[in-house]
Every structure is written in structure tokens, then in C-alpha cells.
PAMAR-742047 format. One record per residue: x, y negated, z of N, C-alpha, C, O in turn; residue in three letters. Coordinates in steps of 0.05 Angstrom, whole numbers, plus 32768, in hexadecimal, padded with zeros to 4 digits. Example, Ala and Ser with C-alpha at 12.3 -4.5 7.8 and 13.67 -1.06 7.14 Angstrom:
% PAMAR-742047
81088072809C80F6805A809C81088042809C811D804280A9Ala 8101802D808E81118015808F81027FFF809D810C7FE980A1Ser 
***
This chain:
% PAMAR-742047
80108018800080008000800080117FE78000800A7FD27FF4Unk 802B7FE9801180387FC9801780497FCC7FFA804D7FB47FF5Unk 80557FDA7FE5805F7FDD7FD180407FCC7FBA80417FB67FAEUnk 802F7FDA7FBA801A7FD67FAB80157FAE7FB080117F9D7F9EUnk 80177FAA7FCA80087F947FD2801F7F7F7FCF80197F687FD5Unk 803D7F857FC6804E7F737FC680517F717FA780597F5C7F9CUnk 80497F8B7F97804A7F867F7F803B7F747F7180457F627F64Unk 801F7F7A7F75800C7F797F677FFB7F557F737FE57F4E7F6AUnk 800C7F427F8680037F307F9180157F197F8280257F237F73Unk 80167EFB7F83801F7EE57F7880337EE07F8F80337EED7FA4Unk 80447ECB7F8A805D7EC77FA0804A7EBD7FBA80507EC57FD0Unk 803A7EAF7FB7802D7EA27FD280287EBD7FE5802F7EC27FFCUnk 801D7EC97FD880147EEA7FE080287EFC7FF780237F05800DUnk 80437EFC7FE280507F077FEE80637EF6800C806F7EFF8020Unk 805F7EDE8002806C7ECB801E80517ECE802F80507EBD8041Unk 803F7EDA802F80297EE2804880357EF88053803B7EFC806AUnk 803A7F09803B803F7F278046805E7F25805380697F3A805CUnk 806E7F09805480897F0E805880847EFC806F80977EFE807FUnk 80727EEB8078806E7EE28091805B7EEE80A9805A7EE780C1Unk 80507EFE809F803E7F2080AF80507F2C80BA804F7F3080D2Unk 80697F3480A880787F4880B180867F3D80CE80847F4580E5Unk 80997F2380C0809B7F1480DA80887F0780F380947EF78102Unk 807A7F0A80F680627F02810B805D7F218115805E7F24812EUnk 80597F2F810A80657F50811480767F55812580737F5E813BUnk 808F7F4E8118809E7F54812C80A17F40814680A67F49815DUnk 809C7F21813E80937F17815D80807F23817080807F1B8188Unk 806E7F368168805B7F45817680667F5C817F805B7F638194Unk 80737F66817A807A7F7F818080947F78819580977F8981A6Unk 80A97F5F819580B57F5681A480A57F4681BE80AE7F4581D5Unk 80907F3C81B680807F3181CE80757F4381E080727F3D81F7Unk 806F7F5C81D5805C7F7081E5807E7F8481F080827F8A8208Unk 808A7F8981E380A37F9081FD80AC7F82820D80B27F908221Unk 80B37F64820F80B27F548223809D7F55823280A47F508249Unk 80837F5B823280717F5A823C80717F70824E806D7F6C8266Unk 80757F86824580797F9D825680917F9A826A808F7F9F8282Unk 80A77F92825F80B67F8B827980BD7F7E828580D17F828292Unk 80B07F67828580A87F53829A80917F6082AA80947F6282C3Unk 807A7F69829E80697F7982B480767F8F82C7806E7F9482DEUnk 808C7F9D82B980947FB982C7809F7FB182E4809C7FBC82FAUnk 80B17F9782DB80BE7F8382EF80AE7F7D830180BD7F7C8314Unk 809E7F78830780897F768313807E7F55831780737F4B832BUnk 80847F4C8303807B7F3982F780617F3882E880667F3082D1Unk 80507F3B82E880377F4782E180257F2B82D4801A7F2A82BDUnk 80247F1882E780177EFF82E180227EE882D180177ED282CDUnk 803C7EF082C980497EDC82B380507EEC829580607EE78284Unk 803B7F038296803B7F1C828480257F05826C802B7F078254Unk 800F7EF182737FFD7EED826080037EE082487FF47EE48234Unk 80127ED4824680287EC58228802A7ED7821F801F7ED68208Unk 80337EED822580427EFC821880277F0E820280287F1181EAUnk 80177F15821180067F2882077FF97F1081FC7FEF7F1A81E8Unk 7FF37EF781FB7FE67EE881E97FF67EE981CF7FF17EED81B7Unk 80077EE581DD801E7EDF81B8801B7EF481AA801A7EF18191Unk 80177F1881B8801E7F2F81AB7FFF7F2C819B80037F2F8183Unk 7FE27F2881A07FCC7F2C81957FCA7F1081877FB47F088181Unk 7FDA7F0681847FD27EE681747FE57EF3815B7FDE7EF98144Unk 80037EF58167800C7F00814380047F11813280077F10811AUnk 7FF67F2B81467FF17F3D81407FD57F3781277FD37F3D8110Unk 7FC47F2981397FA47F26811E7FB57F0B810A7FB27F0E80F1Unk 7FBF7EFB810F7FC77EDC80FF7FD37EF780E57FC57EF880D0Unk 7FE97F0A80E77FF97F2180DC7FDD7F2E80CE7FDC7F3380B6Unk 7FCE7F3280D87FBF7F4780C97FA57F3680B87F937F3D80A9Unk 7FAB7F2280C07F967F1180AB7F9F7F0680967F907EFC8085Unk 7FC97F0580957FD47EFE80837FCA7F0F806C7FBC7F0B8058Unk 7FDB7F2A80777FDB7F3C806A7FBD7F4780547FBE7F4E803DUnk 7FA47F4580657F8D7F4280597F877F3280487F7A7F3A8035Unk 7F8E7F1980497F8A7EFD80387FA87EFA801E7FAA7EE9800CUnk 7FBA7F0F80247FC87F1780107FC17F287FFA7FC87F237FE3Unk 7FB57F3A7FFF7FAE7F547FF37F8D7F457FEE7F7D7F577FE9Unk 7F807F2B7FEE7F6C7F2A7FDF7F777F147FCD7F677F087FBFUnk 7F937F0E7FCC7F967EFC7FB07FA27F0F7F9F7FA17F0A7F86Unk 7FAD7F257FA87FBB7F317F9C7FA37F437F7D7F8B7F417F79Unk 7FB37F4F7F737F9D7F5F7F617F9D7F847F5E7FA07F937F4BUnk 7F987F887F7C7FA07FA57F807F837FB17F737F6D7FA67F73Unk 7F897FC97F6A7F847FE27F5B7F7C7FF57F737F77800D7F6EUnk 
***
């Protein structure tokens, strides 16, 4: 699908799908900080963290959606 959706999309397209990826990985780096600052027992300065992880995470998946409807996939 990410082969199909980088092919078959215009450059605007693919700078969605190349700023998804990165907003990804800020999510996936926010939600392991997150975990270990909670493990720490830091628990209540845990909520940044898990905001940032579900904010990149949908902002990322709406790129990616709103890429693949300019694109002209088959």
C-alpha cells in the first residue's frame, strides 16, 4: 500500500506521507517517554506525553488519508 500510495500520488502527496511518517515517530518516541516517566513513578507529569502520542498519532493518520485521496490509487 505505502509503495502504491507514494507512487501513484503528486509531490504535495508524498510530502504528507513524508510528514506522517515523521509525526510517527514523534509518537512512538512520546509514548516511550511516557512509559518511563510513569514507571519512575512519575505518573502525573505522564499527560504531555500521551497527548503528543494521540495528537501525532490521528494529525499522522489523517495525513496519510488525505494523501491517498489525492493520489490516484487503483
Amino acid at each position: 500500500m505505502w509503495r502504491q500510495l507514494l507512487e501513484y500520488t503528486d509531490t504535495v502527496g508524498r510530502a504528507m506521507v513524508g510528514f506522517a511518517a515523521v509525526l510517527l515517530v514523534v509518537a512512538v518516541v512520546s509514548f516511550v517517554v511516557g512509559i518511563v516517566q510513569a514507571s519512575s513513578g512519575h505518573g502525573a507529569a505522564t499527560l504531555p506525553y500521551w497527548l503528543t502520542t494521540m495528537g501525532s498519532a490521528v494529525v499522522a493518520g489523517l495525513l496519510v488519508y488525505l494523501a491517498s485521496r489525492r493520489g490516484k490509487l487503483r
